[in-house]
C-alpha positions as CSV (number, residue, x, y, z in Angstrom):
1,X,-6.2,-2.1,-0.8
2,X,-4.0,-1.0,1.8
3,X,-3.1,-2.5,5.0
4,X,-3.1,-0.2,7.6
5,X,0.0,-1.4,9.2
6,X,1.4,-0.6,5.5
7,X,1.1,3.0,5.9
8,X,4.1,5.3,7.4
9,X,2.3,7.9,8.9
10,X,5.2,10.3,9.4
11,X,6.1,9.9,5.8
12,X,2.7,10.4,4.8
13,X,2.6,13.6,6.4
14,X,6.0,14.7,5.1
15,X,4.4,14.1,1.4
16,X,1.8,16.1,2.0
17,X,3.4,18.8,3.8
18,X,6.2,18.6,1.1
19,X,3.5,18.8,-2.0
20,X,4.6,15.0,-3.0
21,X,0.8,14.6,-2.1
22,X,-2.0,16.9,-3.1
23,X,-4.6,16.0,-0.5
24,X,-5.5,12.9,2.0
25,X,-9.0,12.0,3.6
26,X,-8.4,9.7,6.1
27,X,-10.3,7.5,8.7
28,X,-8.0,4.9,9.8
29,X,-4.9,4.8,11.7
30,X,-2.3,2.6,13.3
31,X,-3.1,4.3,16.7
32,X,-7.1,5.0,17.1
33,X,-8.0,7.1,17.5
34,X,-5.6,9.4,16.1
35,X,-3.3,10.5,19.1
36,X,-3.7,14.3,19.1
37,X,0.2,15.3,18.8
38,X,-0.1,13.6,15.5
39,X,1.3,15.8,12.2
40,X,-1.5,15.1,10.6
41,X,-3.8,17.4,12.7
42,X,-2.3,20.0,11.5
43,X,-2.1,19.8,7.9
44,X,-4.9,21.9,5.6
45,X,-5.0,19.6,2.9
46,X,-5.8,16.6,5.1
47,X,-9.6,15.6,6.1
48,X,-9.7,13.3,9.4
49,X,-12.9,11.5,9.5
50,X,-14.3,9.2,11.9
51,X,-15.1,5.7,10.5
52,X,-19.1,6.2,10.8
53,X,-18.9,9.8,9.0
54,X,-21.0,8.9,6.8
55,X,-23.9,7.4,9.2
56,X,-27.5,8.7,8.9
57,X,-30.1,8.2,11.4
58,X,-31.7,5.7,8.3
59,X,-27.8,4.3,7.6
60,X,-28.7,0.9,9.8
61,X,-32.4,0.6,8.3
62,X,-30.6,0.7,4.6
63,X,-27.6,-1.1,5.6
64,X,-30.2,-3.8,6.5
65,X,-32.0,-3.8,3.4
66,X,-29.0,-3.9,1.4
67,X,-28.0,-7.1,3.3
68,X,-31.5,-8.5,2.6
69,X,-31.4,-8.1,-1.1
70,X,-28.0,-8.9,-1.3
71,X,-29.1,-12.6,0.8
72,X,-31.6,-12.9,-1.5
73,X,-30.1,-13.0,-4.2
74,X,-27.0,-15.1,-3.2
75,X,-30.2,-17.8,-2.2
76,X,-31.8,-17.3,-6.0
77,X,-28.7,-16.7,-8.3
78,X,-26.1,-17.4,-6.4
79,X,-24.8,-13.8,-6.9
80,X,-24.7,-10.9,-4.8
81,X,-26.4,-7.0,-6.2
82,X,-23.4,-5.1,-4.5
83,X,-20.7,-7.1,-5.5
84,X,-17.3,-5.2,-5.7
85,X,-15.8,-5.2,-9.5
86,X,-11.9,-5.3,-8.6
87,X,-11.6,-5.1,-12.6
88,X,-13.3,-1.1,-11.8
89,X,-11.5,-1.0,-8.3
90,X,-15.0,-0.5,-6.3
């Protein structure tokens, strides 16, 4: 995974602009939020999305249960149910 002090914005957008890069969704920046003379507004093959884009009006009732289970099971089996497989990259 990448840092986000890793990331060159400006040569991001140039790579996308250019074609290097077919498409981007984003949701983090160096500079949050995203300062609105950035290059990236205006690009139509980037999606800017705000880091709770996802969030449902159930997201913290599940996000709770999922920590529950996941407690749970690190108590029984010493293993959690959600663990990330870096060998599948998620």
């Amino acid at each position: 995974m990448l840092n986000v002090q890793e990331i060159d914005e400006g040569a991001l957008a140039a790579a996308l602009r250019e074609g290097r890069l077919r498409a981007a969704t984003l949701d983090v920046f160096a500079e949050e939020p995203l300062p609105p003379d950035s290059p990236l507004w205006d690009l139509d093959n980037v999606l800017i999305t705000p880091h709770v884009a996802g969030e449902t009006p159930a997201y913290m009732r599940k996000a709770v249960d999922v920590f529950v289970q996941n407690y749970g099971s690190w108590q029984r089996e010493g293993r959690l149910t959600t663990a990330v497989d870096v060998r599948r990259g998620y």
